[in-house]
N, C-alpha and C positions, 0 to 999 in steps of 0.2 A: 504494500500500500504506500504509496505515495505519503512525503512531508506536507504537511501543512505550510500553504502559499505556494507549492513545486507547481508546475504544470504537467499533466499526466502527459509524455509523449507520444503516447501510443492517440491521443486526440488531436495533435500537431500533424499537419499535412506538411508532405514531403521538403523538403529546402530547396530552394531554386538557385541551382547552382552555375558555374561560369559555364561550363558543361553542355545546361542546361539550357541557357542560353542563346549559346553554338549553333544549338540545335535547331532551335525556334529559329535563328535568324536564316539559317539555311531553309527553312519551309518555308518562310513568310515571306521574304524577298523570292522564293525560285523560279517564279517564270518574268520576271520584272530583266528590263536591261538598262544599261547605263547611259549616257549623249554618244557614246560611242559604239552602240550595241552591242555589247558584251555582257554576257552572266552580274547580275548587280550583287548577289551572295558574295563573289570573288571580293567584293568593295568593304561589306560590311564586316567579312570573316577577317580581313587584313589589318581594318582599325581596331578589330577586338583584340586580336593578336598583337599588334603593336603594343596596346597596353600590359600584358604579361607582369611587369616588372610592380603591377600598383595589387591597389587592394578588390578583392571581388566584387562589390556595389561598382565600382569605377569599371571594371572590365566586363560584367554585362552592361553597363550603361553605353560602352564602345561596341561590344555586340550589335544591341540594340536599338543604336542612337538613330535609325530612320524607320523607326519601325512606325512611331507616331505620326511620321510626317508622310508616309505611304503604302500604309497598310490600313485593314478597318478596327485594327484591336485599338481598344482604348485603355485608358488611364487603370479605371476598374479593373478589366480583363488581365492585365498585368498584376497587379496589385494582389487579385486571387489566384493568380498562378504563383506568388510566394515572393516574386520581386519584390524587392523593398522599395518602399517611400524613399530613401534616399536616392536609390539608382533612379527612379520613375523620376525624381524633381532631376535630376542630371535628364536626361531623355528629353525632360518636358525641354528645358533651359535651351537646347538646343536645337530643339523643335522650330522651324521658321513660321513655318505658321502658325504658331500659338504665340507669337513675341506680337508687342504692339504693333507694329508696322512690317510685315510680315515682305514687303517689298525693300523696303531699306536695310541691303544688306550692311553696309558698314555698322550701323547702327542694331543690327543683331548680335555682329561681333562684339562689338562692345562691351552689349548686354550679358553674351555670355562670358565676357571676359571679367565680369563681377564676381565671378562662380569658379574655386581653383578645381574643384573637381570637372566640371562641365569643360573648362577651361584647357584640361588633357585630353577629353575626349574630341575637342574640336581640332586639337594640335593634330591629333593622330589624322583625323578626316581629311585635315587639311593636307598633309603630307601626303598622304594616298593619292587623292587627287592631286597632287603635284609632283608624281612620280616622270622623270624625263620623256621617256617615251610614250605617257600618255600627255606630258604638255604640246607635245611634237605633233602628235594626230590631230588634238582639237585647235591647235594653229592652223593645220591643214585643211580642217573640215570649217572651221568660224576665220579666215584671217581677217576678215575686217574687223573682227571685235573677240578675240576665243575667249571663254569664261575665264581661264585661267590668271586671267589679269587680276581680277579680283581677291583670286587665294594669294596672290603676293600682295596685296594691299594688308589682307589682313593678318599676316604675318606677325609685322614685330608689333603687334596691339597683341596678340595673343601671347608670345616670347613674355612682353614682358611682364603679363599678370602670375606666370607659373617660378618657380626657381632654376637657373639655368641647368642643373642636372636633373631636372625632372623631364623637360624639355628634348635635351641630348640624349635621354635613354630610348625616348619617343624615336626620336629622329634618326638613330641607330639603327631599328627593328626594323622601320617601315620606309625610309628615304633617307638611305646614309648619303646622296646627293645634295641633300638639303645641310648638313653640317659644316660647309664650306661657306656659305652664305650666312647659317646659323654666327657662325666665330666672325666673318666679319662684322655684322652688324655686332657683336660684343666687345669689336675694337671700336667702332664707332661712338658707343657708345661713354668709352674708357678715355675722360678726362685726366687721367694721372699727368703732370708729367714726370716721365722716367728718365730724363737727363737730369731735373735737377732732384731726385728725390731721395733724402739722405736715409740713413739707417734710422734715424730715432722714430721718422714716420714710418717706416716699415714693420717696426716693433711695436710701436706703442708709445714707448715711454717717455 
């Protein structure tokens, strides 16, 4: 018999696991394809995967992060399949359609970039889509205007809400391409100067 205040497990429905997920996002995106007609599972199995290195709310929330924005499961429907409230407000956050202005992309980045969790799962998204050989197609297929423009605008808004090795671990998994760009902009933004900088500021004391 169970302690008083325990919760009996045997009345706890399953845990919903990264796994779990996986799983869901391979059914629920699989006949869907990309700007470039490709398998869109390929898309959402890569950003979940990039996250690997974080915690499990965060890595189905990368699963799952277009499941709200193109699929008919809702908020609920999640919610009782075991998904936590935290992963589901990640999901929502970066949701475009559900943000005020659902057209104004700069200004969803933003939004999400108030959010450090939502804030990697966008990292990873973004990097995905800005993997070389897919910027190279949709140059090919949009040159007068290829989306891609946009993922580098929202770049170092995103950069710089997370911790730079949080960021770098992202950008290692899913577009080690991007880490060259990555460092420069972190020179950029490196006011030191290193000619005149003596020991005592290096130290501390």
């Amino acid at each position: 018999m169970p302690e008083t205040g325990t919760a009996d497990a045997s009345l706890q429905g399953p845990r919903f696991t990264v796994e779990t997920a996986k799983v869901l996002a391979e059914v629920a995106h699989n006949r869907q394809k990309d700007k470039l007609k490709r398998p869109y599972r390929e898309h959402v199995l890569a950003v979940g995967d990039a996250l690997a290195d974080f915690d499990d709310d965060i890595r189905i929330a990368g699963y799952l992060h277009d499941i709200a924005e193109d699929t008919p499961i809702t908020r609920q429907a999640l919610l009782d399949m075991g998904v936590s409230e935290r992963a589901v407000r990640i999901i929502e956050r970066v949701t475009k359609r559900l943000q005020d202005n659902p057209d104004d992309y700069q200004a969803g980045i933003h939004f999400i970039a108030e959010d450090h969790d939502a804030t990697l799962v966008k990292i990873a998204d973004n990097a995905h889509n800005s993997l070389p050989e897919r910027v190279k197609a949709l140059a090919e297929k949009w040159p007068d205007k290829p989306p891609v423009t946009r993922y580098d605008d929202a770049r170092p808004v995103l950069y710089a809400a997370v911790p730079v090795e949080e960021t770098r671990k992202i950008l290692a998994r899913i577009n080690p391409w991007l880490l060259e760009e990555f460092d420069a902009m972190l020179d950029e933004d490196d006011d030191t100067d290193y000619e005149n900088l003596s020991y005592d500021d290096v130290s501390g004391d």
